[in-house]
N, C-alpha and C positions, 0 to 999 in steps of 0.2 A: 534692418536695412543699412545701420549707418556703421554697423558691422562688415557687412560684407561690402560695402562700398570702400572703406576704408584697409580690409582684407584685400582687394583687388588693386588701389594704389600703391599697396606695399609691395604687389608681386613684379608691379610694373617699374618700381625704381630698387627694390634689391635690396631698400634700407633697412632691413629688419635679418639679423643672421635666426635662422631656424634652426632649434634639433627637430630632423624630420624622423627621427624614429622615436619622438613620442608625442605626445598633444595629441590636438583633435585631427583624426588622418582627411577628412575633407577637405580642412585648412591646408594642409601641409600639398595636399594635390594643386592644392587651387595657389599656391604661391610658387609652384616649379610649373604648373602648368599653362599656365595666362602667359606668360612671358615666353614660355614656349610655342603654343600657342599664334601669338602675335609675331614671333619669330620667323615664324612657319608661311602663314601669312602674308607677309613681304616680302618673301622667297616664291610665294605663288601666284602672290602679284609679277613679280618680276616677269614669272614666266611666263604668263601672259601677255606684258606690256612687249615682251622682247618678239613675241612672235605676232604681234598684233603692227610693228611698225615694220616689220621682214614682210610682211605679207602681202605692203603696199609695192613691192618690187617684182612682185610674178611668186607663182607656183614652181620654179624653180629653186630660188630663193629661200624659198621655204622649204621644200626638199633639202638644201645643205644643211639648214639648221635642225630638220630630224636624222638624217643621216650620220651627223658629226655628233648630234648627241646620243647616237648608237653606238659611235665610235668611243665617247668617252665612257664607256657605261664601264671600260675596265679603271679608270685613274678612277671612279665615282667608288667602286667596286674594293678597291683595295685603300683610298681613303676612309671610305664608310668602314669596313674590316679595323683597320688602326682604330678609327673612334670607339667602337663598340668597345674595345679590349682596353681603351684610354679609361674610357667612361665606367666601366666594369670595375677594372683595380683601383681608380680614384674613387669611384662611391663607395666603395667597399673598407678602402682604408678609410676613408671618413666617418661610415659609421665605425669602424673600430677605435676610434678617436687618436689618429695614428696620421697627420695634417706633413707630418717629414715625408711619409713613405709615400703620399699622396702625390706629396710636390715632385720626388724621384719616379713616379712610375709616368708624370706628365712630363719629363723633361727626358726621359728615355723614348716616349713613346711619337715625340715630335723632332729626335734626331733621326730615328728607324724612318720616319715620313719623309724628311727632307733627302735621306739618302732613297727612296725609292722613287720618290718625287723627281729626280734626277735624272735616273736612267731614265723612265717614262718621255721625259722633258726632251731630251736627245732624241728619241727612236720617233716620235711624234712629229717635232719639228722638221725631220728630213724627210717624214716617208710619208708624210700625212696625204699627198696628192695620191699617191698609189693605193693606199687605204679607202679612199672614194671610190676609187676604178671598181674595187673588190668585191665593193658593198653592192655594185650592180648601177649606181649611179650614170646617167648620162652624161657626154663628152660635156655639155652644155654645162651640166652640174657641175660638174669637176672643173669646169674652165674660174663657174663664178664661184667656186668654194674651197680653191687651193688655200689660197691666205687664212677664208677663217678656222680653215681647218688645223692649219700651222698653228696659229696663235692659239688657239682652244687647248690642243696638244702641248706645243711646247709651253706652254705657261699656267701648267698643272700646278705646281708649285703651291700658290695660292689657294688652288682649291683643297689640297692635305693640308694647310696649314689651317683654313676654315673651318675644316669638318673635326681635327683633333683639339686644337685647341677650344672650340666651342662643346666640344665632346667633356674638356677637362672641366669646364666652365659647371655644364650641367651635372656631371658625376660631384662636383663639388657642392653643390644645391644653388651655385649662381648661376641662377638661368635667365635674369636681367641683363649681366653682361652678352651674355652671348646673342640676347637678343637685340641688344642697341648694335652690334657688331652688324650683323646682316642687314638690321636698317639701315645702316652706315651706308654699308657694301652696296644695298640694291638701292636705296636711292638717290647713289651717284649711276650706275646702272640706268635707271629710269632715265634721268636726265641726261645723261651722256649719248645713250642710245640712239635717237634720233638726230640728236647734233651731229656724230660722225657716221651715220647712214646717208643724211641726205646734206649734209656739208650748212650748217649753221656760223652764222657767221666769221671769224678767219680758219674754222676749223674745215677741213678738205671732205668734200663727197668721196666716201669709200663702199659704198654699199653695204653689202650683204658684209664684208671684212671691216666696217665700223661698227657694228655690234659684239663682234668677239673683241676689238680695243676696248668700246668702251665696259666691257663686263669685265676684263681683267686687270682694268685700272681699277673698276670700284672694289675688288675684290681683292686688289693688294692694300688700298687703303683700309680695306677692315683689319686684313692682318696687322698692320700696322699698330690700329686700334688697339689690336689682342695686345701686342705684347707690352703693348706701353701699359696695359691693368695688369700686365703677370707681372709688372714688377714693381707693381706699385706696394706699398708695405701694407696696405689695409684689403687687400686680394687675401680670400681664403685659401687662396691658392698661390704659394710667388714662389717663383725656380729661382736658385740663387746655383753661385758656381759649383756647389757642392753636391747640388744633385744632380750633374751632367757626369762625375766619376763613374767610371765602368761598372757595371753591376751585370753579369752574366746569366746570372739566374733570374732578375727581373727583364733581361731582355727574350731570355728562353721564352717566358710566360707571356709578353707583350706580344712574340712572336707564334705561338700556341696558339693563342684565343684572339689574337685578330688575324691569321691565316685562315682559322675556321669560319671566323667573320668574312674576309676579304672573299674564301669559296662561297658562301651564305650571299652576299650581296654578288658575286658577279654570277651566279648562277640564273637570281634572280633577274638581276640588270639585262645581261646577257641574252635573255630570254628577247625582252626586246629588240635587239640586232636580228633573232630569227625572223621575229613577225615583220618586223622593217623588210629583211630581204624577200620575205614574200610577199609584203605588199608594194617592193619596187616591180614585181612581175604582171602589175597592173597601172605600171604609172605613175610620173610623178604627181599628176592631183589626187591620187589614191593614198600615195604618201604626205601629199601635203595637207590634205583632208583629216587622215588619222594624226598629222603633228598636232594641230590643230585642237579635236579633240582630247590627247593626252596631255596637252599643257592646260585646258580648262579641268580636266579630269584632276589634274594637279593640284589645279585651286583650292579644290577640294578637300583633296582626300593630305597634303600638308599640313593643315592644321590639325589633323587626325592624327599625325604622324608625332605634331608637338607633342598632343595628348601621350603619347606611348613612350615616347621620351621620358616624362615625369612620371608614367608608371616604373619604367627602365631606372629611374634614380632613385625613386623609391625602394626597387628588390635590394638594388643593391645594396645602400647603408640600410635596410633593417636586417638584413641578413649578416652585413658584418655588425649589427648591434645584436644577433642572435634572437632575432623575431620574426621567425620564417609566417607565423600568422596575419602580423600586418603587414607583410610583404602581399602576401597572398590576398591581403581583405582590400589592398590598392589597387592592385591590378583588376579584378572586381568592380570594384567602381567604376576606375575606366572605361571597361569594357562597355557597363550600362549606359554611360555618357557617349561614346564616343560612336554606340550605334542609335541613339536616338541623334545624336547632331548630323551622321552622316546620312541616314535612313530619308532625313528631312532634305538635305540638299539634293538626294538621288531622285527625290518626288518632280523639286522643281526643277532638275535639267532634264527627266525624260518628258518632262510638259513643254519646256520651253528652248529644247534643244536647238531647231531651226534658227529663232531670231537670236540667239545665243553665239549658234555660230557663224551667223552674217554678220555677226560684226568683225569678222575677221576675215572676209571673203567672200567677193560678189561672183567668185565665179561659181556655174553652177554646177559643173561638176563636183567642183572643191569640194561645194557647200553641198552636196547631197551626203556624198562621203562621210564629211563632219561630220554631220547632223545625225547619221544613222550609229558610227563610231561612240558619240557622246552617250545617245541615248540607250543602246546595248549594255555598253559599259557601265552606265550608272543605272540601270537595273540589280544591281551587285552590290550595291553603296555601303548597303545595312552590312553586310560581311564582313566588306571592307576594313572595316573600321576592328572584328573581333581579330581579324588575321596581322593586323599592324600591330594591336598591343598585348597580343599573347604571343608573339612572337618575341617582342619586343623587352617582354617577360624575363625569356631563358636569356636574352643578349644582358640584360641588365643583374641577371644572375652569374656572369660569367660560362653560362652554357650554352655555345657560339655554333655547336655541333647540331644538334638538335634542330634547329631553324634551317641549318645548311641542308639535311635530310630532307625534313619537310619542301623546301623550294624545288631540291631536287625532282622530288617524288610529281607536286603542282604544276611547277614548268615548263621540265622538260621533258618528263615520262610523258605528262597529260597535256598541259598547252599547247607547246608547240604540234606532235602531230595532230591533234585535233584540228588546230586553224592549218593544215597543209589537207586534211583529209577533207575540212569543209569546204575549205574556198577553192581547192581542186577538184579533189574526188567526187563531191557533193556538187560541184559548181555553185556551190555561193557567191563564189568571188570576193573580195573582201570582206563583205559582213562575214564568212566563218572563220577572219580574225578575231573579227571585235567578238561574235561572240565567246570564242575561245577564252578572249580575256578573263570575262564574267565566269565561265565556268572554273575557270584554276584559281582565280581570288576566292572563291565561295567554298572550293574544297579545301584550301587552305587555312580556311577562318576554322571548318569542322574538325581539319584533322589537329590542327593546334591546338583548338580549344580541350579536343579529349585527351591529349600528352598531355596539357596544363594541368588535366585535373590528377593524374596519378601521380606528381608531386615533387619527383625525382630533384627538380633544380632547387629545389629549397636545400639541398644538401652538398651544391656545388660547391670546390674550395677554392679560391683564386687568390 
């Protein structure tokens, strides 16, 4: 006991450097994973608390906040792609014990971010009111969600800077820092949010456009955060002016394997905008219902997501330590844990779905919607959880391609018409989104699982 007690404080302050490609591989999970983890965690707090105090403002309200995070699912989309290929070439040079080439593939890989971060940052900022109209949104919508849609958009920036640099963080085996960073981030976030929503003392009533300030304030302070530990001297990782020199052929490869990444997450992201737009053909409490659901759905399945992380940093340094078996024997484990934790939460949201989601709205429409959304959905949990970290698998083997198929094939071959043919063709009405959802996570988890096992990415080069 005083082992694994003392195993678990270690993971949570960082203080201990690990070689993860030897010792006991449970240990080695359990100190990239806890802190991923808990990472995870106050990201999915956040995303509850943020739509938990939107909601006190009307079912429109909350419609812009599902809507505008359809709209980001491309900046989500192509930051997540950069990380993947961050976190790939930095765990890989790590375990090859090669901490130079590390530092150069993290300091190329967050110039490529800030220069896409950019365009993105422009085209968002001007045109973000018209991107509402597009999405099917009501004039109403659009009236009260021009601003945060602007800010969300234009102040991307932040969020490539989060997701890479925390990417390098974890490809490094420092997944304490990256986790005090997001604690940073959301819990000025938590507190901010309702100050500039409903104007707390000298700060201005802004509504529904004081939750997107205050989420890009807290999320520039973690940047902040980040870089003041890249350059600290005792960072396993610190960019210094010599690894920002041009390197063409680490940019090719940076630009390779997080483009397949960037198609891989917005195919999948992306998927969501469809189901959005067919569930604005019901409404916005139909929409605000399913937001509703998908951010406690979040709750969830985030800290699943930490877990697949630490599988993902695992492939990588044991594969550039040339141990394709413990790569293989991590992700394994994961997999075991991460469908009994999730298997367990899907029990109690399909039990407890109603009071669950009245805490976030008394209306009854909303809350019917919710309630049936959540509990659909989390009928899939157990899956859930194999398709996040055998996915997660090939990303952390640098094989970025492979998951992109897969989503391909889940999403949008299968998802999406399924929920247009159920909740049309069928007249479901939105229940044959939500259940669409369950069925493409669940095929997902199957068809990953049997590419995982015929072994291909153990042999990937990056």
């Amino acid at each position: 006991m005083a082992t694994a007690w003392q195993t678990f404080k270690q993971a949570l302050s960082g203080s201990e450097r690990v070689d993860h490609t030897s010792g006991v591989l449970g240990r080695s999970l359990v100190l990239l994973a806890v802190p991923m983890v808990m990472e995870m965690a106050m990201e999915s707090l956040f995303a509850v608390s943020d739509v938990f105090w939107v909601s006190r403002l009307g079912s429109d309200a909350v419609a812009v906040v599902g809507i505008t995070e359809s709209l980001m699912t491309v900046v989500y989309a192509l930051a997540m792609g950069l990380a993947m290929a961050a976190a790939a070439l930095v765990s890989r040079r790590i375990g090859e014990k090669d901490p130079e080439g590390a530092a150069r593939a993290a300091a190329h890989a967050m110039a490529l971010g800030v220069g896409v971060a950019l365009v993105l940052g422009v085209l968002g900022a001007t045109l973000g009111d018209r991107m509402l109209g597009l999405m099917g949104a009501s004039d109403q919508v659009v009236a009260q969600g021009g601003s945060f849609v602007r800010i969300m958009l234009g102040g991307n920036l932040v969020i490539f800077m989060l997701f890479l640099i925390n990417a390098v963080f974890r490809g490094a085996g420092d997944a304490a820092i990256a986790m005090r960073t997001l604690w940073l981030a959301n819990i000025l976030n938590i507190v901010l949010g309702p100050c500039f929503i409903f104007g707390v003392g000298p700060l201005p009533e802004m509504g529904v456009t004081g939750a997107a300030v205050a989420t890009t304030i807290g999320r520039s302070v973690g940047v902040i955060y980040q870089l003041v530990a890249l350059s600290r001297a005792q960072s396993r990782i610190r960019i210094q002016r010599q690894h920002l020199r041009f390197d063409g052929g680490l940019l090719a490869s940076l630009a390779r394997i997080g483009g397949n990444g960037a198609a891989q997450a917005l195919i999948s992201t992306a998927s969501w905008v469809a189901l959005t737009r067919i569930l604005t053909g019901f409404g916005s409490k139909a929409v605000a219902g399913y937001t509703i659901g998908i951010r406690i759905v979040l709750f969830a399945i985030l800290p699943a997501w930490g877990l697949s992380n630490a599988a993902a940093t695992l492939v990588g340094q044991n594969l550039g330590a040339q141990q394709p078996e413990r790569a293989e024997s991590a992700v394994r484990l994961a997999a075991r844990i991460g469908f009994m934790f999730l298997g367990a939460v899907g029990v109690i949201f399909v039990v407890l779905a109603g009071p669950i989601v009245g805490l976030f709205s008394d209306d009854p429409e909303t809350l019917r919607h919710g309630t049936r959304a959540l509990r659909f959905i989390a009928l899939g949990f157990p899956l859930y959880a194999w398709a996040m970290i055998y996915t997660a698998a090939f990303n952390g083997a640098g094989d970025t391609w492979t998951p992109t198929l897969i989503n391909l094939l889940c999403f949008w071959l299968c998802e999406i018409p399924l929920a247009w043919a159920l909740s049309h063709g069928a007249g479901w009405g939105p229940d044959g989104v939500f259940v669409s959802v369950t069925f493409a996570f669940s095929l997902m988890a199957v068809v990953a699982y049997a590419w995982f096992r015929r072994g291909g990415w153990k042999w990937k080069a990056v």
